[in-house]
N, C-alpha and C positions, 0 to 999 in steps of 0.2 A: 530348691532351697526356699524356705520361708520369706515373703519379705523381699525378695530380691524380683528385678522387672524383668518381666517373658517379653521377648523379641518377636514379632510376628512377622513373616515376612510379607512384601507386599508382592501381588501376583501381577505379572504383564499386562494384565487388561486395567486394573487399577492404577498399575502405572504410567500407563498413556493417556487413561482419563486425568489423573494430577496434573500433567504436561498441557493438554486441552483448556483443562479446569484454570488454572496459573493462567496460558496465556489470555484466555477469554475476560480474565477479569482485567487485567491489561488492556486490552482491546476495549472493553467496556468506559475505561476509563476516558481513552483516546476519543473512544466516538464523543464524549462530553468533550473533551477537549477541541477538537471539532465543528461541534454544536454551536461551541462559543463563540469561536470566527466567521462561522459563517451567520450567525444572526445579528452579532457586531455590523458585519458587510451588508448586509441586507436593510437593516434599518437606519445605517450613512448612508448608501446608497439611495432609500427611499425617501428619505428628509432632505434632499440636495434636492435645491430649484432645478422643475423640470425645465428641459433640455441642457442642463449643467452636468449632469453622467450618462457618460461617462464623461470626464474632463475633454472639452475639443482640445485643446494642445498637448496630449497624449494618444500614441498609439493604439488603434486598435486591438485587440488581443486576437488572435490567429482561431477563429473558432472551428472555421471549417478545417483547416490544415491539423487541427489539432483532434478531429473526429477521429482521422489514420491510427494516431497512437492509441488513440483512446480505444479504438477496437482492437489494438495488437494487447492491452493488456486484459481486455476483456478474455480475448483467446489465452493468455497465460492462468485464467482462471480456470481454462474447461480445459488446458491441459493437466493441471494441476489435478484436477478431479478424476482424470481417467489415471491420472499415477497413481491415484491413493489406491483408484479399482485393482489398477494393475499389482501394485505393494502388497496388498489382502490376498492377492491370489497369488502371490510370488511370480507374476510373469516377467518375462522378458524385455516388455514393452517397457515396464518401469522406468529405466535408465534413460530410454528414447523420450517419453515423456517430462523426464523430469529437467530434461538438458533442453525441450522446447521449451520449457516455464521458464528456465534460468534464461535463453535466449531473450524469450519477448520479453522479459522485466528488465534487463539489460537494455534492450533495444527503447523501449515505454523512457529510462530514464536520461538514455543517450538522447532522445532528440527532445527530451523538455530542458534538457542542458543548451541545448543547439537553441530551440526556443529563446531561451532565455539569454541569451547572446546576441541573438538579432532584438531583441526588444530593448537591450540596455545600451545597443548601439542607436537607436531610433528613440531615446531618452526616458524610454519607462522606466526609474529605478525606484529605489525605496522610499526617498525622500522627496521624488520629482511632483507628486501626490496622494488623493489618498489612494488611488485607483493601485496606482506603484506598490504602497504600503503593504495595501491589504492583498493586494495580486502574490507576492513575494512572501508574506506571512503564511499566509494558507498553501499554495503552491508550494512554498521551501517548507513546512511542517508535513506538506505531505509526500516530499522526494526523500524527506531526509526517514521517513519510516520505510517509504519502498527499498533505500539502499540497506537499510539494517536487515530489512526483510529477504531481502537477495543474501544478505550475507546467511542468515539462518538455511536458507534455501540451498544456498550453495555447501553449506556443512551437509545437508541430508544429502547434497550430489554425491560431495565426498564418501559422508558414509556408507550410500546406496554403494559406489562403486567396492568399496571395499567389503562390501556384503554383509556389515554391522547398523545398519540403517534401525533405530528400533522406533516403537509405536510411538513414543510419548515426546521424541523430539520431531517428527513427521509430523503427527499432529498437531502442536503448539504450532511450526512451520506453517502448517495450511490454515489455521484460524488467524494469522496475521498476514499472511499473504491475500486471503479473502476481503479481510478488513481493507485492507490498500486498495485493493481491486475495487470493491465494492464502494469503497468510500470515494474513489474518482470520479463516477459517473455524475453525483451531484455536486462536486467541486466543479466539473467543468461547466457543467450546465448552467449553474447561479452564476459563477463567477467568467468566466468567460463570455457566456452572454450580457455581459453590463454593458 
């Protein structure tokens, strides 16, 4: 018919790239969001008269204790990566793999919960300084992406299991689980080392 719009469909592989494409600019976004607290953090922290930071009537922040975690979600990243291998090739392993990633991201959020419990008992809070503030700003922007991120992760478990898993919601999933991943490593290191 003259005049009237043709419907193209769109094929699997273009459709998991839309899914990628969407979350990455998301993510993009975030790393700027990000960027923002920690250069905020970075230059109060460096304009405070030395030996005034970290605040002495504030606790410590847990660095070493906190390395444990920080490697269990490191390994939720390289399990994540062999699910994707396993997904492409339809194995088996998939399901295994992907229920270790849910594990350790689980577990990464369960003990900065526990963290966070012993620090507000030994008077680190929001308002107790900046140390507090800026601890809780960055750390609670970046738990509160990992639990969203478990929840997308835990829909691909679902789907995986029911054998409906498709490319462009797996994908999305793994470029924001990587972001969380990857974006910890320098959360802890600036901010945890004050």
């Amino acid at each position: 018919m003259p005049g009237s719009a043709r419907i193209i469909p769109i094929r699997r592989e273009g459709f998991a790239l839309n899914g990628v494409f969407g979350t990455a600019l998301f993510v993009f976004v975030e790393v700027m969001l990000f960027a923002g607290f920690i250069s905020a953090f970075v230059i109060v922290s460096n304009g405070i008269t030395p030996g005034m930071w970290p605040p002495p009537n504030q606790p410590r922040l847990p660095f070493e204790r906190t390395a444990l975690n920080t490697a269990a979600l490191l390994a939720s990243g390289v399990t994540l990566f062999l699910a994707h291998r396993a997904h492409r090739r339809r194995a088996a392993s998939e399901r295994g793999l992907l229920t270790a990633t849910l594990v350790l991201g689980i577990a990464f959020v369960l003990f900065q919960g526990i963290e966070w419990v012993a620090l507000l008992r030994q008077g680190l809070t929001l308002t107790s300084s900046l140390l507090g503030s800026f601890f809780y700003l960055i750390v609670g922007a970046h738990a509160l992406h990992a639990v969203a991120a478990l929840v997308v992760l835990a829909l691909c478990w679902w789907q995986q299991r029911r054998g409906r898993l498709n490319d462009s919601l797996f994908g999305g999933a793994q470029v924001f689980w990587y972001f969380v991943v990857l974006m910890w490593p320098a959360i802890w290191m600036l901010v945890y080392r004050a």
